[in-house]
C-alpha positions as semicolon CSV with decimal commas, in nm:
position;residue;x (nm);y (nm);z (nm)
1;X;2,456;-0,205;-3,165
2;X;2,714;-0,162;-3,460
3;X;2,644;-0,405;-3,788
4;X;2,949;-0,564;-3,691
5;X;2,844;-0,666;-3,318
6;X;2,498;-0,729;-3,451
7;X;2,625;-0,966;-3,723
8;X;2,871;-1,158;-3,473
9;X;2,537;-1,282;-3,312
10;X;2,384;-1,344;-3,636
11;X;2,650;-1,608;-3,693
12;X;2,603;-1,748;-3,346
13;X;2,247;-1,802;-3,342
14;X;2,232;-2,125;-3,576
15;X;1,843;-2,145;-3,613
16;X;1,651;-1,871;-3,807
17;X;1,302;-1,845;-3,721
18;X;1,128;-1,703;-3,980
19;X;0,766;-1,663;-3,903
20;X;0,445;-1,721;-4,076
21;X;0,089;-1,700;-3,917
22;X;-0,098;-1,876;-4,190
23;X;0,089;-2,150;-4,083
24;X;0,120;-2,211;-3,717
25;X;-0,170;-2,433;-3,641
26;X;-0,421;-2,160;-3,552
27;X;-0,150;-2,004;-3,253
28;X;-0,070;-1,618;-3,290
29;X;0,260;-1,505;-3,449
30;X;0,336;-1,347;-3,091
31;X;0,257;-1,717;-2,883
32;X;0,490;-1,872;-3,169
33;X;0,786;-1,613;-3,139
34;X;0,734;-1,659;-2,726
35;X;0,760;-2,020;-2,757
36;X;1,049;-2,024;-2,984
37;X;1,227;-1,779;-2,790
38;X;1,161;-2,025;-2,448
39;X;1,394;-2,276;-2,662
40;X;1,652;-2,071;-2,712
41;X;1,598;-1,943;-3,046
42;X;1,773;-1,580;-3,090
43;X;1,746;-1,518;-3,439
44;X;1,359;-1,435;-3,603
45;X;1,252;-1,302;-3,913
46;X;0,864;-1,146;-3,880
47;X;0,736;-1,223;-4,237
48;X;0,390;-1,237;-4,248
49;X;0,276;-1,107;-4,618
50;X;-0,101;-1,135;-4,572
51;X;-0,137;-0,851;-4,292
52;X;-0,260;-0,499;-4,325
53;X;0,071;-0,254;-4,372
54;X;-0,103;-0,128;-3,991
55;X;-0,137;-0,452;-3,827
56;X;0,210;-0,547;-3,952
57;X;0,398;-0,254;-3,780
58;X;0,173;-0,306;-3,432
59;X;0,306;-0,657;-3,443
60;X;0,685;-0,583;-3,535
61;X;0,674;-0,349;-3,249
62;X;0,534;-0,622;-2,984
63;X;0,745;-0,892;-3,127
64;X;1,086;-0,630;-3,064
65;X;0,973;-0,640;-2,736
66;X;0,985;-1,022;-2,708
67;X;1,318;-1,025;-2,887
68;X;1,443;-0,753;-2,660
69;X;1,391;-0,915;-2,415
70;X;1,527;-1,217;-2,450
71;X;1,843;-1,095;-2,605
72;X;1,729;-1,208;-2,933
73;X;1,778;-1,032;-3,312
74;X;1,497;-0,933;-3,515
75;X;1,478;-0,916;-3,885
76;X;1,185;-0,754;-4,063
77;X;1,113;-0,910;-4,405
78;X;1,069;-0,642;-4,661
79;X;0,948;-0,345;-4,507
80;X;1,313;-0,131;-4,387
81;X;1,042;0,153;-4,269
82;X;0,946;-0,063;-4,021
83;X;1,243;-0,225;-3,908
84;X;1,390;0,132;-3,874
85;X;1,022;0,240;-3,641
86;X;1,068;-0,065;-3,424
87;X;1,441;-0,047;-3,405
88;X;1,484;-0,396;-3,531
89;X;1,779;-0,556;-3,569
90;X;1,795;-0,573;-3,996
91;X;1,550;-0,638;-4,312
92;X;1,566;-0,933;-4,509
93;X;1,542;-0,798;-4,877
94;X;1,370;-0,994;-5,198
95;X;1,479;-0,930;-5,543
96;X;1,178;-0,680;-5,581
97;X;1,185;-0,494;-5,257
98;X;1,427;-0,232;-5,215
99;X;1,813;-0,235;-5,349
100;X;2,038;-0,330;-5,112
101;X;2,271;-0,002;-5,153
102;X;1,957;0,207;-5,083
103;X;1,912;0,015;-4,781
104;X;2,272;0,024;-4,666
105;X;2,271;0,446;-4,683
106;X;1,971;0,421;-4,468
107;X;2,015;0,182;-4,227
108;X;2,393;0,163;-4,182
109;X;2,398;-0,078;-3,871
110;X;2,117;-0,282;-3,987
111;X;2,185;-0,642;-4,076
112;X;2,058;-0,660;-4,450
113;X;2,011;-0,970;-4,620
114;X;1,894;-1,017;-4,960
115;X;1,736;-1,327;-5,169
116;X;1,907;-1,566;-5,404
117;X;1,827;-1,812;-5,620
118;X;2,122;-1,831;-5,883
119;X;2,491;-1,748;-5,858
120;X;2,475;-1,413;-6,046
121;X;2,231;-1,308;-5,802
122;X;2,432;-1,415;-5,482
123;X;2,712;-1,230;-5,671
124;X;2,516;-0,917;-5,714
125;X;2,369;-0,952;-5,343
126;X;2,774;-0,967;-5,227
127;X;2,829;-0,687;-5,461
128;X;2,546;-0,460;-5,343
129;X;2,701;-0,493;-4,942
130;X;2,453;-0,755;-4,820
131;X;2,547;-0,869;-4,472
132;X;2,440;-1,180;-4,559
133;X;2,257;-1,408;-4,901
134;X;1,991;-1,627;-4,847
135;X;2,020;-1,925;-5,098
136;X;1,700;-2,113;-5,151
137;X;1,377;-2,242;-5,198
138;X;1,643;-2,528;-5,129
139;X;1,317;-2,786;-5,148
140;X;0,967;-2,827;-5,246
141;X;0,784;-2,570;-4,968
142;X;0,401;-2,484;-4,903
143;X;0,507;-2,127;-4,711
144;X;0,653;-1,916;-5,051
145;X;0,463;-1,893;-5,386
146;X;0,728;-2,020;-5,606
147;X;0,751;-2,095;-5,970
148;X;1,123;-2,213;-6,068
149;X;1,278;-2,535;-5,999
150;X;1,393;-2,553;-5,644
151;X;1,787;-2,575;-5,564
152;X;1,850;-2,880;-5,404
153;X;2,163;-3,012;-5,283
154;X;2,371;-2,920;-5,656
155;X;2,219;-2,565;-5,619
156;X;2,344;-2,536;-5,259
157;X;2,700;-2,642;-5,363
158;X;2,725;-2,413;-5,659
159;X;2,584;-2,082;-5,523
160;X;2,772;-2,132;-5,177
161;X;3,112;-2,142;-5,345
162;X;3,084;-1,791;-5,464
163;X;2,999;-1,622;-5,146
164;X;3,167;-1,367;-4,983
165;X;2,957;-1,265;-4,697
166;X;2,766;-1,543;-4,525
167;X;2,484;-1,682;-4,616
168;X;2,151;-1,877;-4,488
169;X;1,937;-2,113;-4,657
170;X;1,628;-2,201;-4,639
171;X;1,293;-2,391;-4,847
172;X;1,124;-2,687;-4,703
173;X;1,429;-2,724;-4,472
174;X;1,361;-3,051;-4,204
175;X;1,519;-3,200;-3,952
176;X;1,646;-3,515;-4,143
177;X;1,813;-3,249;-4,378
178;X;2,030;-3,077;-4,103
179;X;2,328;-3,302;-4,076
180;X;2,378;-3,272;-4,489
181;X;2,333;-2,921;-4,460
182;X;2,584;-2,847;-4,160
183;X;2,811;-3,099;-4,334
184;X;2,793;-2,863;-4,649
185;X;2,882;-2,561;-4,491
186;X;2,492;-2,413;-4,373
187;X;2,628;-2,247;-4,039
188;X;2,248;-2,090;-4,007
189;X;1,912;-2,285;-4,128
190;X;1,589;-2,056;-4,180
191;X;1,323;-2,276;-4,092
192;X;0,940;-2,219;-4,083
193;X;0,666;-2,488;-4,060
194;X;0,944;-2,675;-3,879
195;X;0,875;-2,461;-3,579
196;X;0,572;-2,295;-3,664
197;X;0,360;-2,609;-3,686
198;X;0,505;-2,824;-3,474
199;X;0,266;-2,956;-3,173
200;X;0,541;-2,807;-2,956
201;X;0,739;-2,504;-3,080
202;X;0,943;-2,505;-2,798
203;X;1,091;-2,817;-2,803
204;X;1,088;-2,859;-3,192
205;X;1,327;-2,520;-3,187
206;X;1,547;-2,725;-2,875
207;X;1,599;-3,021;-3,091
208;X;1,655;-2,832;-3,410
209;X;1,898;-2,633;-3,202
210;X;2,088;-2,920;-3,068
211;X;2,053;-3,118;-3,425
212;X;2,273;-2,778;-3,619
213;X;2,519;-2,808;-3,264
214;X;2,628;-3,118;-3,332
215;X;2,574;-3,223;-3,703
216;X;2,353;-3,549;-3,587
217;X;1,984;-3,529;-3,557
């Protein structure tokens, strides 16, 4: 697929599954990603920052199966190597991985988003040719180390008037945030433990699904 085609799905896919192992309640990465997929989730990120560089590119390659087959995009975080092995979708870039213009020469067609946390860095991530800025830790989270203060609602509002590309957002995202987060503009929600560790994956991705459709949860 061309960036452009791959992108158009991007902005249809509404929920962005961004997965973590450490925690999904004891279930695999690949049972998570199967179950999410069952609910109609077509947009994951593998991040899982605690496996072996080796384990890590044996799982990206089974998890582009799953995606494959389901019609579904996958993002790598980090690693572009692998995303280009596995013929992923794109790589989801943090602000000390790999520039975004190095990226873009190598993977021309790859979706390539790239972390914010402040306007000049959304503005340099728009700059740099992302195809799309995340914007968060929006709120208090247990999945990313993090030591600044967290965005919040006045964050949200400030960075997302200077974009020029779209963005996602993402950092102890819930349900009962959703509507607010539609209503301000959030056309796709990166979620983790929200899917990850919910008793049922499958239906907590349906009902977050339906809950960023309509703007009521």
């Amino acid at each position: 697929m061309t960036h452009d085609e791959r992108m158009e799905r991007f902005l249809q896919a509404g929920l962005y599954l961004v997965t973590s192992s450490v925690v999904s309640g004891g279930r695999s990465t690949e049972e998570i990603v199967r179950l999410a997929l069952a609910g109609g989730v077509t947009l994951v990120q593998l991040r899982e920052k605690d496996l072996p560089p080796d384990e890590f590119s044996a799982l990206a390659r089974t998890v582009r199966g799953l995606t494959a087959a389901a019609g579904a995009l996958l993002i790598i975080n980090d690693r572009l190597d692998v995303a280009l092995n596995v013929d992923a979708d794109g790589v989801h870039l943090g602000r000390q991985d790999m520039p975004v213009r190095e990226a873009r020469k190598l993977g021309p067609d790859l979706v390539i988003g790239a972390s914010s946390h402040s306007v000049d860095e959304a503005r340099q991530a728009c700059a740099d040719g992302a195809s799309y800025v995340n914007i968060g830790p929006l709120f208090p989270t247990s999945t990313k180390e993090w030591r600044g203060e967290f965005l919040g609602w006045e964050g949200l509002e400030e960075i997302s008037k200077v974009m020029t590309v779209p963005f996602t957002v993402m950092g102890g995202i819930k349900e009962r945030h959703i509507p607010r987060l539609v209503a301000a503009g959030a056309r796709t929600i990166a979620v983790v433990t929200a899917v990850t560790a919910a008793d049922d994956p499958k239906r907590a991705a349906e009902e977050l699904l339906q809950c960023i459709e309509t703007g009521h949860c």
